[in-house]
PADOTI-512886 format. One record per residue: residue number from 1; residue in one letter; chain; x, y, z of N, C-alpha, C, O, CB in turn. Coordinates in nm, 4 decimals, padded with zeros to 6 digits, always signed. Glycine has a CB too. Layout:
BEGIN
nr NUM&rest a&kette A&nX X&nY Y&nZ Z&caX X&caY Y&caZ Z&cX X&cY Y&cZ Z&oX X&oY Y&oZ Z&cbX X&cbY Y&cbZ Z
...
***
This chain:
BEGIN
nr 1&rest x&kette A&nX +07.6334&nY +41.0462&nZ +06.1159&caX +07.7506&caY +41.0058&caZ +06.0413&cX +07.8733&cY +41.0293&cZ +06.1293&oX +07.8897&oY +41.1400&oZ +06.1805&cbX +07.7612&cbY +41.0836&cbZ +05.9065
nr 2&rest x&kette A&nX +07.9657&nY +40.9235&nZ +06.1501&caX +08.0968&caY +40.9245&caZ +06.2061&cX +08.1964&cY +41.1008&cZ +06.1693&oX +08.1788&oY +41.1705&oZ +06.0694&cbX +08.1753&cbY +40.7691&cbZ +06.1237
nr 3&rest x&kette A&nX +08.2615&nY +41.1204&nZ +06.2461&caX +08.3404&caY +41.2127&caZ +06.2019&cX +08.4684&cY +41.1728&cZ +06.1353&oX +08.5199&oY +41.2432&oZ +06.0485&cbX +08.3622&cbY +41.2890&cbZ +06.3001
nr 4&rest x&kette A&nX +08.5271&nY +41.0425&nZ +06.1825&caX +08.6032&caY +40.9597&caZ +06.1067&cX +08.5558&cY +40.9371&cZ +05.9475&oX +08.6528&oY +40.9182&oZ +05.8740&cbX +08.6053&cbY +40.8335&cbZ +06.1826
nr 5&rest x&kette A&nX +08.4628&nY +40.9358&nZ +05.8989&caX +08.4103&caY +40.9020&caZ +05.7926&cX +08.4403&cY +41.0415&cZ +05.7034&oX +08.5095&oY +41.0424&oZ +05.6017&cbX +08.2603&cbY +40.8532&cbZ +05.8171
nr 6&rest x&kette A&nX +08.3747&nY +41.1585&nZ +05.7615&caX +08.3675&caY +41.2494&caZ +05.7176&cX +08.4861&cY +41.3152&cZ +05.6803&oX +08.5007&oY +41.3779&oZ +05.5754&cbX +08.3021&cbY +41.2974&cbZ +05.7784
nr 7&rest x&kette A&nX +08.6371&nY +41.2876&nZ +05.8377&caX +08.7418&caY +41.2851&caZ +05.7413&cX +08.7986&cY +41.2636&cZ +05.6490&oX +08.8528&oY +41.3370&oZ +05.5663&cbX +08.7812&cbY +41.2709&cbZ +05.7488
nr 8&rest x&kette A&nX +08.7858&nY +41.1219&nZ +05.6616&caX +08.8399&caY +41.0712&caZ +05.5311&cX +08.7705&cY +41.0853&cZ +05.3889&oX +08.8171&oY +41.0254&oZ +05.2919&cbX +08.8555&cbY +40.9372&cbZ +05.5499
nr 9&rest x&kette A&nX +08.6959&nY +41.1387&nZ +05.3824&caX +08.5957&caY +41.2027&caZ +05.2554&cX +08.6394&cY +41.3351&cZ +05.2240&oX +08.6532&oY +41.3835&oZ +05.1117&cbX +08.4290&cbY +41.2180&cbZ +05.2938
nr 10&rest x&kette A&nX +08.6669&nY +41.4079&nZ +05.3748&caX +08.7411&caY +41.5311&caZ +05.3271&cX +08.8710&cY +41.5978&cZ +05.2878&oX +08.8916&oY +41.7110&oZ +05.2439&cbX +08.7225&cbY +41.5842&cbZ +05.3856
nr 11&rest x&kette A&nX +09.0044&nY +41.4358&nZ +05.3324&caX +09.1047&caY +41.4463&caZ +05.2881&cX +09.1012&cY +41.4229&cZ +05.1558&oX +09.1632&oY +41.4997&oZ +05.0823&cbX +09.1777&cbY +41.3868&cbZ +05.3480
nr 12&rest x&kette A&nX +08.9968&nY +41.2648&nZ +05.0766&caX +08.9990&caY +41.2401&caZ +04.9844&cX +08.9718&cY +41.3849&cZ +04.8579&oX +09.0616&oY +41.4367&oZ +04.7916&cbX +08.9189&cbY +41.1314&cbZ +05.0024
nr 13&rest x&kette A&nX +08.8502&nY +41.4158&nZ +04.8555&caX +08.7776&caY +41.5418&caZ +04.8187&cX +08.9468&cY +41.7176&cZ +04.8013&oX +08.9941&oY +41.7990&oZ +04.7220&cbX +08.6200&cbY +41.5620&cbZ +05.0060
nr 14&rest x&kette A&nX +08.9568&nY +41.6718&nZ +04.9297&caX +09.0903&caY +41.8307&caZ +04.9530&cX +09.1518&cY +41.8228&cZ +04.7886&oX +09.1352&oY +41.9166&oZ +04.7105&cbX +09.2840&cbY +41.7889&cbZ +05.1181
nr 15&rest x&kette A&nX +09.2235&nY +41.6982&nZ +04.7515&caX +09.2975&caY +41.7192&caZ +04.6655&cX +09.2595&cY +41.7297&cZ +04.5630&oX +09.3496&oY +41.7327&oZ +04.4792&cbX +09.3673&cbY +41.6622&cbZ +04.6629
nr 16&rest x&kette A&nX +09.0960&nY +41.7426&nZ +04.5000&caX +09.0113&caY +41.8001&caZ +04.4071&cX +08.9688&cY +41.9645&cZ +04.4196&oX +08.9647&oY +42.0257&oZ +04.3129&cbX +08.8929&cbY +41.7147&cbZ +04.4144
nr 17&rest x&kette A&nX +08.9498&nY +42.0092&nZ +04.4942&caX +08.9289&caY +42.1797&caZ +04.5866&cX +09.0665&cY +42.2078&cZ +04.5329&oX +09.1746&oY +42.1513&oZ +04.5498&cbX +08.9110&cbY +42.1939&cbZ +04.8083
nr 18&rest x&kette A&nX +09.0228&nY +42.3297&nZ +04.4515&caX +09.1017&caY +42.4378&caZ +04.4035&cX +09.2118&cY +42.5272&cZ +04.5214&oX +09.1721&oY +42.6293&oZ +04.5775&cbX +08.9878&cbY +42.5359&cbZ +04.3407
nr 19&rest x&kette A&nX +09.2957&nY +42.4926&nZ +04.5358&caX +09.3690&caY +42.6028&caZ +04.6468&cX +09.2971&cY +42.6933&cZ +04.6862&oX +09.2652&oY +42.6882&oZ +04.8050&cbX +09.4828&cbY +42.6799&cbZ +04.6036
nr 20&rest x&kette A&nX +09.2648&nY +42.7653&nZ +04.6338&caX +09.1924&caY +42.9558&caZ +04.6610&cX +09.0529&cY +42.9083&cZ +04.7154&oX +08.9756&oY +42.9885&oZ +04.7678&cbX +09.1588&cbY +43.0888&cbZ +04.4723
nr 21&rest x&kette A&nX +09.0195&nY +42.7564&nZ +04.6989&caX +08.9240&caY +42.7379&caZ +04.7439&cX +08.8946&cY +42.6627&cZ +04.8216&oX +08.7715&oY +42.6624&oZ +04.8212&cbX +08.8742&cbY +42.7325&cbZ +04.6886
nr 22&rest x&kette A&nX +08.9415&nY +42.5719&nZ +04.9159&caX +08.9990&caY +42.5044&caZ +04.9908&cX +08.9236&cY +42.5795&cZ +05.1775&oX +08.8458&oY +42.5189&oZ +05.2511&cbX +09.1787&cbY +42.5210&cbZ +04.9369
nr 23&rest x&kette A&nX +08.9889&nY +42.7328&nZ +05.2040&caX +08.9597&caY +42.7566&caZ +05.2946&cX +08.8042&cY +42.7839&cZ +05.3061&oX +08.7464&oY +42.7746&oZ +05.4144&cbX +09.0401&cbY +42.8355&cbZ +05.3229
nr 24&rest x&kette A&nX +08.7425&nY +42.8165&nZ +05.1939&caX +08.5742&caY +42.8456&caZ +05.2320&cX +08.5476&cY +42.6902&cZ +05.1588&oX +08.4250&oY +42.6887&oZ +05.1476&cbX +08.4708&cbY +43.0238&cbZ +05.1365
nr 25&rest x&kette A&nX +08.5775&nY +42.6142&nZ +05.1266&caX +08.4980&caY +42.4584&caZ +05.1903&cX +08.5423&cY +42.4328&cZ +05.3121&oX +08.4500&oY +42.4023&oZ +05.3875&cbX +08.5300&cbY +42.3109&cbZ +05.1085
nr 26&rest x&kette A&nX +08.6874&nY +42.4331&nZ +05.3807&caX +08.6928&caY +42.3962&caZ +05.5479&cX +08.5561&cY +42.4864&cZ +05.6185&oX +08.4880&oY +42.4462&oZ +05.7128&cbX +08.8729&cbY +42.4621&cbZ +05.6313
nr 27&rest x&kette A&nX +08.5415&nY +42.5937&nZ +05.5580&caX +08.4716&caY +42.7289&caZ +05.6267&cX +08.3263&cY +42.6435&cZ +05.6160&oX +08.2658&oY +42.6299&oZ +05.7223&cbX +08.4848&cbY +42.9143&cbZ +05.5224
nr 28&rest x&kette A&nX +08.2921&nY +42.6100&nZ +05.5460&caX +08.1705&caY +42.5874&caZ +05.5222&cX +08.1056&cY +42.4471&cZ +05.5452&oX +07.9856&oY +42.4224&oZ +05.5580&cbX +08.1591&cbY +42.6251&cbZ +05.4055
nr 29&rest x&kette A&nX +08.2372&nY +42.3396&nZ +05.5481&caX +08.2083&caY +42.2073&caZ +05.6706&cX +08.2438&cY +42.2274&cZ +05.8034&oX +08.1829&oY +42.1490&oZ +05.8763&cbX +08.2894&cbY +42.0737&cbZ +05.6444
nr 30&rest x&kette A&nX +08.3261&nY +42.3093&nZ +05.8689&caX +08.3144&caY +42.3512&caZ +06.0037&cX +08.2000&cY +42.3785&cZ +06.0487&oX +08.1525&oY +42.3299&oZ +06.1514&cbX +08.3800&cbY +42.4470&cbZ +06.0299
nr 31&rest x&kette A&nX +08.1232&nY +42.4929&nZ +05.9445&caX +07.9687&caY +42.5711&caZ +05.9938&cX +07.8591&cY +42.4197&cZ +05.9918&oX +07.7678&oY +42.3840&oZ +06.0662&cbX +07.8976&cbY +42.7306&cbZ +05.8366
nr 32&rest x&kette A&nX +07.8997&nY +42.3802&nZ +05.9124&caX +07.7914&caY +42.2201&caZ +05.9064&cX +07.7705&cY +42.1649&cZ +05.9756&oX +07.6588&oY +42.1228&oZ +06.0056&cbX +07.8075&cbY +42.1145&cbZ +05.8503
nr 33&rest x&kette A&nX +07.9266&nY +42.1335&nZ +06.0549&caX +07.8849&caY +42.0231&caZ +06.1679&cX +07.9078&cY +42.0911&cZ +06.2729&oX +07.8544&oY +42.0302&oZ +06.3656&cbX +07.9611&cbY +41.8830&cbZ +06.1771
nr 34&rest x&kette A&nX +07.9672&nY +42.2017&nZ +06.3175&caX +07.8880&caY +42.2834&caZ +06.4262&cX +07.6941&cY +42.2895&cZ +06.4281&oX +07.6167&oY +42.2689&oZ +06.5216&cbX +07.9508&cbY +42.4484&cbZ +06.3974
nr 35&rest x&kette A&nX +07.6669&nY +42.3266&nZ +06.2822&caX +07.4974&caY +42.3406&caZ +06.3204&cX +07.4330&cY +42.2248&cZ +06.3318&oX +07.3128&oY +42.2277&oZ +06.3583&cbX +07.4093&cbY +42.4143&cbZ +06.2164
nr 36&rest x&kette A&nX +07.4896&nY +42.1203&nZ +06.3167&caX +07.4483&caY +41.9765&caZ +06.3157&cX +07.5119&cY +41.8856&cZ +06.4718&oX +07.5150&oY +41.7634&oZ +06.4864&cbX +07.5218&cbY +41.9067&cbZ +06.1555
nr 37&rest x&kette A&nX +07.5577&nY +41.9936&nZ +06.5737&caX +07.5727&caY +41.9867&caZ +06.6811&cX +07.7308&cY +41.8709&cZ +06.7280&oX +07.7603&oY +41.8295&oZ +06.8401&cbX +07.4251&cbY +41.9506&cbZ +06.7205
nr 38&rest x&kette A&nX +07.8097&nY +41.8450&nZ +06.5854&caX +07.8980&caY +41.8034&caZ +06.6354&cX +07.9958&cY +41.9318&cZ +06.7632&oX +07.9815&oY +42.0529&oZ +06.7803&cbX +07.9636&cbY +41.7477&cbZ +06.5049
nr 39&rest x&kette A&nX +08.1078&nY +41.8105&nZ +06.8408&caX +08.1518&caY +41.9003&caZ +06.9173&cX +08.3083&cY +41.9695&cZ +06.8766&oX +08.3721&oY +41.9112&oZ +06.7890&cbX +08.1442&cbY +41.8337&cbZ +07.0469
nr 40&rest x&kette A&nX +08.3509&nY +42.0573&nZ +06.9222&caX +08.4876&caY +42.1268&caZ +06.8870&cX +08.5877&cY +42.0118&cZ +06.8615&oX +08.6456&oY +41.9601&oZ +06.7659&cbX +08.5451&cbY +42.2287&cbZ +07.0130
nr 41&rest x&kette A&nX +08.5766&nY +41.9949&nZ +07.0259&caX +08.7177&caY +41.8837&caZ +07.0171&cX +08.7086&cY +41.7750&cZ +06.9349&oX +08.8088&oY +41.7303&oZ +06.8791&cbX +08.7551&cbY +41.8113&cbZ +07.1519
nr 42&rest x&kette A&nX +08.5766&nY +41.7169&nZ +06.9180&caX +08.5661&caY +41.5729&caZ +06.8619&cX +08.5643&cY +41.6520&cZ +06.7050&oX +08.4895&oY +41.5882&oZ +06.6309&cbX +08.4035&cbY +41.4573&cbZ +06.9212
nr 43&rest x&kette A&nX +08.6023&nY +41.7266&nZ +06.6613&caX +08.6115&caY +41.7897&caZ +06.4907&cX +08.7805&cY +41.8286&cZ +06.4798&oX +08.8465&oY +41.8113&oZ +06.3773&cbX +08.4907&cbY +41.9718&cbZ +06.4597
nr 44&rest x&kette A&nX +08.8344&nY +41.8850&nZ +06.6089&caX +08.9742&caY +41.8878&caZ +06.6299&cX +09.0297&cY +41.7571&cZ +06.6282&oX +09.1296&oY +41.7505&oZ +06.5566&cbX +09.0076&cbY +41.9518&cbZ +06.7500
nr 45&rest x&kette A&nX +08.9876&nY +41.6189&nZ +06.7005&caX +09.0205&caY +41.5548&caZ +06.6880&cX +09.0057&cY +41.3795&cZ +06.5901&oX +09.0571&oY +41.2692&oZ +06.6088&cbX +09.0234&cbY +41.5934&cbZ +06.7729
nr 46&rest x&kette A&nX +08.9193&nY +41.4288&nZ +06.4976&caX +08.9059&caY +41.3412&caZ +06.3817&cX +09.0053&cY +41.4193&cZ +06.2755&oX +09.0954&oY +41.3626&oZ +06.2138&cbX +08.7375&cbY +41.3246&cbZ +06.3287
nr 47&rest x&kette A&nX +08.9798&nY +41.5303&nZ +06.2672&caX +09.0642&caY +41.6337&caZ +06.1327&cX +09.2008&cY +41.6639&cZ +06.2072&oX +09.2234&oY +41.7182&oZ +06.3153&cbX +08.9698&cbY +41.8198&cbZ +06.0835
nr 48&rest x&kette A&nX +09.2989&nY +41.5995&nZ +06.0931&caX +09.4178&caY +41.6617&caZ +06.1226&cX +09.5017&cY +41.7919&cZ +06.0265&oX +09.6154&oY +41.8375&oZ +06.0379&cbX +09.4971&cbY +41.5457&cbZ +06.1316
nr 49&rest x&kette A&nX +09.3951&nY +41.8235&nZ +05.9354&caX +09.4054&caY +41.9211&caZ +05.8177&cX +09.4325&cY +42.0675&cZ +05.9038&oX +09.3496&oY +42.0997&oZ +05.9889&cbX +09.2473&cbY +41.9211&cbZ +05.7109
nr 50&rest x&kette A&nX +09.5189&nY +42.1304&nZ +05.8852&caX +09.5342&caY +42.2694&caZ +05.9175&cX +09.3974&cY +42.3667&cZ +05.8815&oX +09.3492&oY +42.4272&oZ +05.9772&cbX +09.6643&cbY +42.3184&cbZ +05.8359
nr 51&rest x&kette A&nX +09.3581&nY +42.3772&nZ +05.7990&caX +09.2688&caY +42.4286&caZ +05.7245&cX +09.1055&cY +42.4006&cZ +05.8215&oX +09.0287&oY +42.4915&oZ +05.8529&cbX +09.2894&cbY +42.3515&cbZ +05.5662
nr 52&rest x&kette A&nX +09.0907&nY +42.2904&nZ +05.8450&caX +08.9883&caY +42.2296&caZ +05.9005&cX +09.0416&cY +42.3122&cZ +06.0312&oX +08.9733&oY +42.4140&oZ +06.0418&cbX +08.9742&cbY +42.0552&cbZ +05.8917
nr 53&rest x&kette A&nX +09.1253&nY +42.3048&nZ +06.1187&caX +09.1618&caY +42.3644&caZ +06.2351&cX +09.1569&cY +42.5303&cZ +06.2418&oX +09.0984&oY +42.6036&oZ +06.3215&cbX +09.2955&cbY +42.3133&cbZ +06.2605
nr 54&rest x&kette A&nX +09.2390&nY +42.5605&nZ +06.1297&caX +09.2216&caY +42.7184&caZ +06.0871&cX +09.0582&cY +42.7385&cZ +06.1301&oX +09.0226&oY +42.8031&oZ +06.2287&cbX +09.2556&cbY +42.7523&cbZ +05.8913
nr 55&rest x&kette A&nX +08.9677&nY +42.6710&nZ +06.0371&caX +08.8470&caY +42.7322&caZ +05.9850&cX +08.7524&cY +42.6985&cZ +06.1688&oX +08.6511&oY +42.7612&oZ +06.1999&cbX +08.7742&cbY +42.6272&cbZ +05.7987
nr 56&rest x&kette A&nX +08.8022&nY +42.6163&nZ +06.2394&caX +08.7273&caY +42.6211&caZ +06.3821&cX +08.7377&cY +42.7286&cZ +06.4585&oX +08.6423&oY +42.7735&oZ +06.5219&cbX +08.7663&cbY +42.5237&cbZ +06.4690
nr 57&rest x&kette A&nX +08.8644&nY +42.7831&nZ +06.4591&caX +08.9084&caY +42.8990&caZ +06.5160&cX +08.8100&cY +43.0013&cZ +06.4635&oX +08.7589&oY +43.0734&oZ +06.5492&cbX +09.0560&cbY +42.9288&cbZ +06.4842
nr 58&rest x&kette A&nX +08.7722&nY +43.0212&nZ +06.3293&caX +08.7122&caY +43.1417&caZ +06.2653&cX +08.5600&cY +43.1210&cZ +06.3427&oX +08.4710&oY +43.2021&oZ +06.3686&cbX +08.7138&cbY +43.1375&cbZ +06.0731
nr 59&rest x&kette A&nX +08.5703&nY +43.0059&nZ +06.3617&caX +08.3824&caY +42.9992&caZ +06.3461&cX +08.3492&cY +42.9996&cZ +06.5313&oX +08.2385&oY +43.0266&oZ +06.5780&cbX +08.3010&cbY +42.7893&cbZ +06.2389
nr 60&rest x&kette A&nX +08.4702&nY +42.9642&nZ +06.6140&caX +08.4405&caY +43.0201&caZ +06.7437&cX +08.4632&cY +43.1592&cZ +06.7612&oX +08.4041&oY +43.2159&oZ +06.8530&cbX +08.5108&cbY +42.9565&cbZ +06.8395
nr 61&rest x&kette A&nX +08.5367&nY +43.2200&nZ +06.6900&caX +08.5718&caY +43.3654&caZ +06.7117&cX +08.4266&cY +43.4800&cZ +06.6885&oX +08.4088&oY +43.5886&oZ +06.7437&cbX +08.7044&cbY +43.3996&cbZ +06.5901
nr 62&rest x&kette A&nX +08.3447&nY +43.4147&nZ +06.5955&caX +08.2635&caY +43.4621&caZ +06.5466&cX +08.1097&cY +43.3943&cZ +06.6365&oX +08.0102&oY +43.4659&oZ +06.6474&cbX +08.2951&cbY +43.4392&cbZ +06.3957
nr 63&rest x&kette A&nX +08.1130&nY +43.2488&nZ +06.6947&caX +08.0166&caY +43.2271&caZ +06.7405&cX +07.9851&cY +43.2729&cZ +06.8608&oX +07.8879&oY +43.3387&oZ +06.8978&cbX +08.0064&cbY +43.1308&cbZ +06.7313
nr 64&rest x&kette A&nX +08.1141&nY +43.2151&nZ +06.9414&caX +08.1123&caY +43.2037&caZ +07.0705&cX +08.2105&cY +43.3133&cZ +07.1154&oX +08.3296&oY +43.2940&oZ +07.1401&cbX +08.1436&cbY +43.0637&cbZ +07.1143
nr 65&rest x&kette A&nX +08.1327&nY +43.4540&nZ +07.1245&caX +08.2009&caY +43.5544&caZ +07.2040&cX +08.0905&cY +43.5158&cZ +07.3078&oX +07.9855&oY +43.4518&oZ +07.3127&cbX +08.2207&cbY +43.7246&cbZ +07.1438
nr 66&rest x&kette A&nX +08.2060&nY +43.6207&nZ +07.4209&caX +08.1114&caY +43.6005&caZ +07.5508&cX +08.0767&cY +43.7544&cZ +07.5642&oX +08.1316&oY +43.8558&oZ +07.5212&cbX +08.1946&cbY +43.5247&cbZ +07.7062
nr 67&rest x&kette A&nX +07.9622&nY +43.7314&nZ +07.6422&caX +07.8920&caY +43.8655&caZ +07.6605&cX +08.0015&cY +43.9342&cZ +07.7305&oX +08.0854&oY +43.8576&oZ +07.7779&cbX +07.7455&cbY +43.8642&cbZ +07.7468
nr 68&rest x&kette A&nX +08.0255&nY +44.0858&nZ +07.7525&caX +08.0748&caY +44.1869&caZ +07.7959&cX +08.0134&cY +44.2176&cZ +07.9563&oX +07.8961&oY +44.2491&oZ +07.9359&cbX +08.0494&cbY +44.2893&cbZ +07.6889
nr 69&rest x&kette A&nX +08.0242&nY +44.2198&nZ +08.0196&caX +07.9708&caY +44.3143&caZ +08.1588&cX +07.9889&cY +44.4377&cZ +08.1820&oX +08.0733&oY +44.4872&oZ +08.2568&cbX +08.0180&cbY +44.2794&cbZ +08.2737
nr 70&rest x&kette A&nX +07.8964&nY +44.4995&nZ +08.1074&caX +07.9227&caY +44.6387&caZ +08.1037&cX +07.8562&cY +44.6944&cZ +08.2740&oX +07.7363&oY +44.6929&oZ +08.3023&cbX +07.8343&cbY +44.7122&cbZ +07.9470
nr 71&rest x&kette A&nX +08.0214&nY +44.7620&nZ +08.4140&caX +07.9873&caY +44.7674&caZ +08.5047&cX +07.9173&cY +44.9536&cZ +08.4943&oX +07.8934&oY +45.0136&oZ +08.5991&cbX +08.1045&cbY +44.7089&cbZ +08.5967
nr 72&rest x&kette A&nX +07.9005&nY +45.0014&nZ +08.3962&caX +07.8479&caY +45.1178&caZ +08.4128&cX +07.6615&cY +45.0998&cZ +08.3538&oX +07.5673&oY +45.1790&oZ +08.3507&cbX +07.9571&cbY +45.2299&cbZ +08.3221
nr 73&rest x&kette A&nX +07.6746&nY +44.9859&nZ +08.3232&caX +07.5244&caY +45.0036&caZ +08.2904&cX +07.4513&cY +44.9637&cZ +08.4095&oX +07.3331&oY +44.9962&oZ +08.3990&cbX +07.4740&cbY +44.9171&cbZ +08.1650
nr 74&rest x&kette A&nX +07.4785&nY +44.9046&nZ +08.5195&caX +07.4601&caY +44.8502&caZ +08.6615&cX +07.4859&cY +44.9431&cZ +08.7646&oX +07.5182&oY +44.8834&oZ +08.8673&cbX +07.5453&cbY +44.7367&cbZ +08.6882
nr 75&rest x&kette A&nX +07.4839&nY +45.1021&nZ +08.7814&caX +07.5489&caY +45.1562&caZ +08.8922&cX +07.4553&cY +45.1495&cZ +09.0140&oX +07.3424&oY +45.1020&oZ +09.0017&cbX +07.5938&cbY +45.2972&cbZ +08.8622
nr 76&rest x&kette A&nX +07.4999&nY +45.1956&nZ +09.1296&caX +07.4722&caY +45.0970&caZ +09.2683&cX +07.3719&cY +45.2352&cZ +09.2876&oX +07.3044&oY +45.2131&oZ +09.3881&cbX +07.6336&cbY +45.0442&cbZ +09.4166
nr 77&rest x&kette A&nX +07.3345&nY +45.3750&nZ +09.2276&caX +07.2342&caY +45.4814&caZ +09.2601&cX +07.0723&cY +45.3514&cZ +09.2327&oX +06.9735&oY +45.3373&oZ +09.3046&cbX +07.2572&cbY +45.6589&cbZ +09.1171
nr 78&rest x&kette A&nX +07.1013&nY +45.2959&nZ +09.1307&caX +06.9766&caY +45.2397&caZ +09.0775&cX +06.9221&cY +45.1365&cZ +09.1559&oX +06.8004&oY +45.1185&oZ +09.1513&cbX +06.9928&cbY +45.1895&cbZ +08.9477
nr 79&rest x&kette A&nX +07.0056&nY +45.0536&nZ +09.2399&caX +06.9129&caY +44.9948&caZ +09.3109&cX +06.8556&cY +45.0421&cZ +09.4771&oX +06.7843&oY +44.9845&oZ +09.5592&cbX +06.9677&cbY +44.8698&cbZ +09.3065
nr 80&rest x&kette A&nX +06.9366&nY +45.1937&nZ +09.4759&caX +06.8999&caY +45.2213&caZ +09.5872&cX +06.7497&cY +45.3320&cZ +09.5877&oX +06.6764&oY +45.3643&oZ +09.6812&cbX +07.0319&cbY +45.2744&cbZ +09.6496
nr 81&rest x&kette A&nX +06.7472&nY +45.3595&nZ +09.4773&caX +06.6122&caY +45.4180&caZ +09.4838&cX +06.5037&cY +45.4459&cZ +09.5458&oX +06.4584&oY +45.5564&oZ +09.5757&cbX +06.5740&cbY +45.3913&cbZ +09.4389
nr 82&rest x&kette A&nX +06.4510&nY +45.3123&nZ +09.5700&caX +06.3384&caY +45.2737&caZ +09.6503&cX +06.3790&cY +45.2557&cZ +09.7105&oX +06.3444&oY +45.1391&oZ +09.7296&cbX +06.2577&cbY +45.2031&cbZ +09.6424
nr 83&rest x&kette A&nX +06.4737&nY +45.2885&nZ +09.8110&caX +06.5060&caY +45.2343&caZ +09.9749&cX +06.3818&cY +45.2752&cZ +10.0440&oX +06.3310&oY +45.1924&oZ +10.1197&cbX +06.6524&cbY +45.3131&cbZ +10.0622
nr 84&rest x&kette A&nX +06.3105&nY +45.4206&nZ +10.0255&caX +06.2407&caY +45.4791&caZ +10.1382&cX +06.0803&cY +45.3956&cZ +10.1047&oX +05.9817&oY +45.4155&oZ +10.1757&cbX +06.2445&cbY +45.6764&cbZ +10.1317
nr 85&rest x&kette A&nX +06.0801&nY +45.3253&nZ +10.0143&caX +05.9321&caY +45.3076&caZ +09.9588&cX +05.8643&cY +45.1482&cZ +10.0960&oX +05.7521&oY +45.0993&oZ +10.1094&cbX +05.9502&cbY +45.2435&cbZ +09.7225
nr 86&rest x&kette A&nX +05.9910&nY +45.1192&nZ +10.1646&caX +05.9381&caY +45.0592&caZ +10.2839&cX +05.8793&cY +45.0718&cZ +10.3590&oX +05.8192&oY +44.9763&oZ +10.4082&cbX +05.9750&cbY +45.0360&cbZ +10.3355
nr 87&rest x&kette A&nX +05.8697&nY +45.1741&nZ +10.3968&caX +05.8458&caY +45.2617&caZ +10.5206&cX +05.6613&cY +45.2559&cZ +10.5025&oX +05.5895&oY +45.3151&oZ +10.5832&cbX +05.9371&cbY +45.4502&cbZ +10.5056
***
């Protein structure tokens, strides 16, 4: 299904959604077509709804952290260990 389509179903629809309820339906068509593999930008750029934009932000903040590099779990004693086991 177009994302154009889906806009315009979801502007139509917005002005039926209860205020208070509004942000967990953006919340909960963001999660949709993220798991249905639409992409960021192409959802940024069919939706011009704040709400729809709000709710992308939530759902990268929460999906897409990036791993940490923790440099103390890597210290340089550990790979020297076996130096002598050449010999």
């Amino acid at each position: 299904m177009s994302l154009s389509l889906i806009s315009e179903v979801w502007e139509v629809l917005c002005d039926h959604i209860d205020l208070n309820d509004r942000a967990e339906a953006a919340d909960a068509l963001v999660t949709y077509l993220m798991e249905n593999n639409y992409e960021v930008d192409d959802i940024k750029d069919a939706f011009s709804d704040k709400i729809i934009t709000k709710a992308l932000k939530g759902y990268a903040e929460e999906n897409f952290v990036e791993d940490e590099y923790d440099e103390d779990e890597y210290e340089e004693d550990d790979y020297n260990d076996n130096d002598n086991d050449w010999d």
